[in-house]
C-alpha positions in Angstrom: -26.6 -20.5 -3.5 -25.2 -22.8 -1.2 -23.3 -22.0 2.2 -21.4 -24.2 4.0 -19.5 -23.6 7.2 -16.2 -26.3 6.9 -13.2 -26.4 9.1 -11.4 -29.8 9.5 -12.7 -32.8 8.5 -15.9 -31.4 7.3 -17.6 -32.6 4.0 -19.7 -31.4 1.2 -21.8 -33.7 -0.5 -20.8 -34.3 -4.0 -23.7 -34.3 -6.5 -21.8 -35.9 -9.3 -20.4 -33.3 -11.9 -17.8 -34.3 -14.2 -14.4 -32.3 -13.3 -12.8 -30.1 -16.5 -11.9 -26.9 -16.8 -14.6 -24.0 -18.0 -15.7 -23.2 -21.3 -18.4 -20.4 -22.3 -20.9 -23.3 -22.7 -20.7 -24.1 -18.8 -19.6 -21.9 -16.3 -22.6 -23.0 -14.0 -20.9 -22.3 -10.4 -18.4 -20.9 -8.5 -17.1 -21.5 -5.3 -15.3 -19.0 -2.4 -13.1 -19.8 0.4 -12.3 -18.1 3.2 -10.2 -18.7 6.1 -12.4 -16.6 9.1 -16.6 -16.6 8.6 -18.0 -13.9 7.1 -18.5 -11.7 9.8 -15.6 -9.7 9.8 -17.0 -6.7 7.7 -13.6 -6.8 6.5 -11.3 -9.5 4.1 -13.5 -12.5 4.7 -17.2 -10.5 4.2 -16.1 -8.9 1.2 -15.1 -12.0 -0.5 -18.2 -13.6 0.5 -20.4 -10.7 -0.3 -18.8 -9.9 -3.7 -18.8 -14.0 -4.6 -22.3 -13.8 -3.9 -23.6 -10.4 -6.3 -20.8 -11.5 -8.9 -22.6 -14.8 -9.0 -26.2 -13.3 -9.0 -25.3 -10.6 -11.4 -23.8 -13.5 -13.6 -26.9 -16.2 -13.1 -24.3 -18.4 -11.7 -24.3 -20.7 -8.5 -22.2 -19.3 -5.6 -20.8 -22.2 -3.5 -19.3 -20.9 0.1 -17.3 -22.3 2.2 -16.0 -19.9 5.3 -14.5 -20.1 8.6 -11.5 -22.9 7.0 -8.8 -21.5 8.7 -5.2 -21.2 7.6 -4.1 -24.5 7.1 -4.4 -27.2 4.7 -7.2 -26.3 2.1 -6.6 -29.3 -0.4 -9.3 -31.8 0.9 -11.9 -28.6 0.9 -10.8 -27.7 -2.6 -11.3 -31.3 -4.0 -15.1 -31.6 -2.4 -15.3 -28.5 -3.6 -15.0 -29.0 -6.9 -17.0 -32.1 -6.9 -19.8 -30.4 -6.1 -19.5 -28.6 -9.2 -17.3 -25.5 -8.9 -16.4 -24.1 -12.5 -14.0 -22.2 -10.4 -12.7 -21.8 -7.0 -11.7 -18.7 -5.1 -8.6 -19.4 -3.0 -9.6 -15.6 -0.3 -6.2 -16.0 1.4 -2.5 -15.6 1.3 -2.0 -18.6 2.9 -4.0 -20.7 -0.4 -2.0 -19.7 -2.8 0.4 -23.0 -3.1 -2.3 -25.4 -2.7 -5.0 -23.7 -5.3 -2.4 -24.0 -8.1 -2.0 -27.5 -7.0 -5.6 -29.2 -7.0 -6.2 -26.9 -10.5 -3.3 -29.0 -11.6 -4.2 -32.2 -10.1 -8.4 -31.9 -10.9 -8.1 -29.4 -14.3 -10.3 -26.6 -12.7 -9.6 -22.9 -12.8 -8.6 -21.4 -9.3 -8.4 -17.6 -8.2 -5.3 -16.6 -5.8 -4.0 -14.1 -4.5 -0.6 -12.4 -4.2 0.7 -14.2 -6.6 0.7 -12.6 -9.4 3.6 -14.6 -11.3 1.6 -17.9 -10.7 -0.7 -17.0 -14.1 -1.9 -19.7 -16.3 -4.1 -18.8 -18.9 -7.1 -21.2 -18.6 -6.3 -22.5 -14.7 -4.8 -19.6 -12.7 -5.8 -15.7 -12.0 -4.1 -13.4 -9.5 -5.8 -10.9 -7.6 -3.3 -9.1 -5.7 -5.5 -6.3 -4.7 -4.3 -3.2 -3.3 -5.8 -0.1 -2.0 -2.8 2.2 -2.0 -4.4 5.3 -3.5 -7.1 4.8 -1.0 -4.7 4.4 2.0 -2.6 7.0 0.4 -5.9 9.8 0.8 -6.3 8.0 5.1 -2.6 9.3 5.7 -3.5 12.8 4.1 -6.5 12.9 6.1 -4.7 11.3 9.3 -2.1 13.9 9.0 -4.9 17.3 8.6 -6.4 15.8 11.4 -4.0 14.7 14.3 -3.6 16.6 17.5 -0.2 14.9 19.0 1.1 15.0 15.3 1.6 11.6 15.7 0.0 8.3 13.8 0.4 5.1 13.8 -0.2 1.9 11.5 -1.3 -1.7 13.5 -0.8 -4.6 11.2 -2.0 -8.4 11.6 1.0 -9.2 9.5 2.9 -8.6 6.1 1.2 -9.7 3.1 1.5 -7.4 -0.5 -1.8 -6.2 -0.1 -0.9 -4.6 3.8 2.3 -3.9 2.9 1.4 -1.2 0.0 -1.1 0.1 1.9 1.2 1.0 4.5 3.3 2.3 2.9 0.7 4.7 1.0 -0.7 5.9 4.6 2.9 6.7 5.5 3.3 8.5 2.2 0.3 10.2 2.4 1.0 11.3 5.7 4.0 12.6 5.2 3.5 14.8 2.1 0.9 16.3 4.0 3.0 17.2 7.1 6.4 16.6 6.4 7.3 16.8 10.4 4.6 13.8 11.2 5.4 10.9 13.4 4.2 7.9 11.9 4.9 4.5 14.4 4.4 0.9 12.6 3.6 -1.9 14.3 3.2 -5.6 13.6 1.5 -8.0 15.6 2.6 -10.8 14.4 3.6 -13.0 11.0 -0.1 -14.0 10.8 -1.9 -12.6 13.4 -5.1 -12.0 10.9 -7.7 -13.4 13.4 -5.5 -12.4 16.8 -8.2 -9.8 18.3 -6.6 -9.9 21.8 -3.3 -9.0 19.8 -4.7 -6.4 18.1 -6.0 -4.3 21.1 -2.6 -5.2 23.2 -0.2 -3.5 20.1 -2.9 -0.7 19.3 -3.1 0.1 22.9 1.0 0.4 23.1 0.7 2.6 19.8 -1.3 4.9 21.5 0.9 5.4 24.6 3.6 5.9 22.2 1.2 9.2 21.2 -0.4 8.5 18.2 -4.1 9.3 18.2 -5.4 8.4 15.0 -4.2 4.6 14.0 -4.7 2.7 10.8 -5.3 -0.6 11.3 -5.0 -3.6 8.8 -6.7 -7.0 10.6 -9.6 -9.3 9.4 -10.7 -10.4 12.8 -7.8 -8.7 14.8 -9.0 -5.5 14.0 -11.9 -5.6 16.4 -9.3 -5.8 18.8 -7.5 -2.4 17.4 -11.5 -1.1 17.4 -11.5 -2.1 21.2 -8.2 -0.6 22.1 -9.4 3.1 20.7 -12.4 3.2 22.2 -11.5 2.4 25.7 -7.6 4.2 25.6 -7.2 7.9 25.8 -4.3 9.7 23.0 -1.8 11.2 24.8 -3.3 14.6 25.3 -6.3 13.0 26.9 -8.6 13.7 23.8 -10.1 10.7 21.7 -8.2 8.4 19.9 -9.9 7.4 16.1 -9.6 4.7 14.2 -9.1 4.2 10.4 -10.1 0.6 9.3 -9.6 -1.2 5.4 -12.1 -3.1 3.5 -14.7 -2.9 5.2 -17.7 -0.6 6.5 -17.7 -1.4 10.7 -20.1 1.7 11.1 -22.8 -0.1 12.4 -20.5 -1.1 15.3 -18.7 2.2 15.8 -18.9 3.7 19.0 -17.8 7.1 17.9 -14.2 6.6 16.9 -14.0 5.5 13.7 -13.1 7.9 11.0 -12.7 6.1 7.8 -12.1 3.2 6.3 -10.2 2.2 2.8 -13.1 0.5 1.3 -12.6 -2.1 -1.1 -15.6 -3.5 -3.5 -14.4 -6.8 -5.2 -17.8 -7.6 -6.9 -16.1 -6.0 -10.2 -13.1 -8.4 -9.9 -15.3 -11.6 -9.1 -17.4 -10.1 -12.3 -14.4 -9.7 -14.8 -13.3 -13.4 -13.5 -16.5 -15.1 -14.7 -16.6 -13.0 -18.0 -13.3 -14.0 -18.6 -14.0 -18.0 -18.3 -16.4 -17.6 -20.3 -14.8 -15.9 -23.2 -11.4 -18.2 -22.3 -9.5 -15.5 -21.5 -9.3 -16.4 -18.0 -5.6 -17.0 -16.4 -3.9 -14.2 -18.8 -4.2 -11.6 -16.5 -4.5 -10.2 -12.9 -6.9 -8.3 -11.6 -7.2 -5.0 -10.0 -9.0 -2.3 -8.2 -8.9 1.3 -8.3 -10.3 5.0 -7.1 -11.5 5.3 -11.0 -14.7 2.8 -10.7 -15.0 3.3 -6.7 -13.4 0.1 -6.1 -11.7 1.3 -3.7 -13.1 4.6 -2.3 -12.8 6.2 1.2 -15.4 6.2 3.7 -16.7 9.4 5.0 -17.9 8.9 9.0 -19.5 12.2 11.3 -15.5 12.3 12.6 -14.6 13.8 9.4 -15.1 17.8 8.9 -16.3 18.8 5.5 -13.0 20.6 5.0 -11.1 18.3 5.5 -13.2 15.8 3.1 -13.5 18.2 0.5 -9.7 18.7 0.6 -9.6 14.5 0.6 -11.7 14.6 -2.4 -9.7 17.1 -4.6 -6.7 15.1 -3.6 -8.1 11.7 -5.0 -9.1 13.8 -8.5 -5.3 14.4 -8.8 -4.3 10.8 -8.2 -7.0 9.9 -10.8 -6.2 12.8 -13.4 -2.1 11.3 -12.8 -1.0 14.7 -11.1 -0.2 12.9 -8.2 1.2 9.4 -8.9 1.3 6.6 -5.7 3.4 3.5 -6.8 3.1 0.5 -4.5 4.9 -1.1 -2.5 4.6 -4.6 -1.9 7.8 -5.9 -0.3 7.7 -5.7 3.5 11.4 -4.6 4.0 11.0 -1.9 1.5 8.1 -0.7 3.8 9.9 -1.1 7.2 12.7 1.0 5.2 10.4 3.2 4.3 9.3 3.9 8.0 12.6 4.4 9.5 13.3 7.0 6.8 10.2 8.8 7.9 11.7 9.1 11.2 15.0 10.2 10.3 
């Protein structure tokens, strides 16, 4: 594997390797880009991590390139495959015009996201991931749990994937306790990476009275992290935190309580089957309570009531007795909300 940190005007080295797009005969490397490093134990880590034991699992070379912000992704993309990518991994929102581009331009399969009308069998995938039945189970539990009977959801910005687990947590929430204050708040348009953000709207959430807050962030969600463990709720008791993607226990100070855990090793996996069998661009990709995919974390803050009530609830989303339908439009969700508080 190679890993190279790029922002800017950085270069790779090219080693020669005829551009084309993948057959079964030579899917020798694949490449991931991120826009934060992969530190975040969040968006960014996941993608690298999964990248990485897709490749290994596959015998195929894993090129990285992290920390390329949100910006123009082209010149990357183009060094990128020189080097020798059979296809590249476009791990942002914000990549998903210029992917489809440079696959055009260079004739090598790309990966984006949230796009999931962009398919084109042999050059573009869509993974529009979504833990909805996951963030669905966090508003159940956020609801069993509250003291002020209030909750709130902190997000960096609007993209699908956010916007349908928002809408789950508020769902789940709600059919839990039907009286429940939910309170959403957005930092900003694309505040992914805004940390200071983060802790400044979390702490406002809190004095609103929630005292459990699910919080949706890459790098801004350390601020959210911050803001809980240094704010009291309303009642004066401890305020917990429910994270996404990612496992931040080994940085937990005692307040976080769970965290919609997404594992995209099984979508990097399918990806790399399906270039080799040619199948790749028909379809998107997906994840999913069935496999663990996506799959709630279980922290000390959690009673084993309450996560044995979590568990028979994700059994009936799975067996189809309870059915959670996404929602990926954010003025569908900000509907949603105010309907809550009617």
């Amino acid at each position: 594997m190679r890993d190279y940190l790029l922002s800017g005007a950085a270069a790779l080295v090219g080693i020669g390797l005829a551009l084309g797009t993948a057959t079964a005969a030579d899917v020798e490397a694949i490449a991931v880009l991120t826009p934060e490093e992969g530190t975040d134990f969040g968006w960014n880590q996941q993608g690298v991590d999964a990248a990485k034991a897709a490749g290994e699992a596959a015998g195929v070379e894993v090129l990285v390139a992290q920390g390329l912000g949100y910006g123009d992704i082209r010149p990357t993309l183009r060094e990128l495959a020189e080097e020798g990518a059979d296809l590249m991994i476009a791990h942002a929102s914000g990549y998903n015009t210029a992917a489809p581009e440079i696959a055009n331009e260079l004739n090598v399969p790309v990966a984006i996201v949230d796009t999931p009308t962009a398919l084109r069998e042999g050059l573009v995938a869509d993974y529009t991931l979504s833990g909805h039945t996951g963030a669905y189970l966090a508003g159940r539990m956020a609801a069993k749990m509250t003291r002020t009977g209030t909750v709130g959801i902190v997000v960096s910005g609007e993209p699908p994937s956010w916007n349908s687990q928002s809408a789950a947590f508020a769902q789940g929430a709600q059919a839990e306790n039907a009286d429940i204050n939910v309170i959403y708040a957005v930092i900003g348009p694309a505040a992914y990476s805004d940390a200071a953000g983060g802790k400044r709207v979390t702490e406002s959430v809190i004095a609103a009275g929630a005292d459990i807050v699910f919080g949706q962030g890459n790098g801004s969600s350390f601020g959210m992290l911050q803001a809980v463990e240094t704010t009291d709720a309303a009642d004066g008791g401890k305020v917990l935190f429910i994270d996404v993607i990612g496992d931040k226990s080994s940085i937990d100070k005692g307040h976080l309580l769970s965290s919609v855990v997404w594992d995209i090793q099984p979508v990097y996996a399918a990806m790399i089957e399906d270039l080799k069998a040619d199948t790749f661009g028909t379809k998107s990709y997906e994840i999913g309570l069935e496999d663990d995919s996506v799959r709630l974390l279980q922290t000390p803050q959690v009673p084993d009531d309450v996560w044995a009530d979590v568990q028979a609830l994700r059994q009936q989303i799975i067996d189809g007795s309870i059915t959670v339908e996404p929602i990926f439009e954010a003025t569908d969700v900000r509907a949603l909300m105010s309907d809550i508080q009617e």
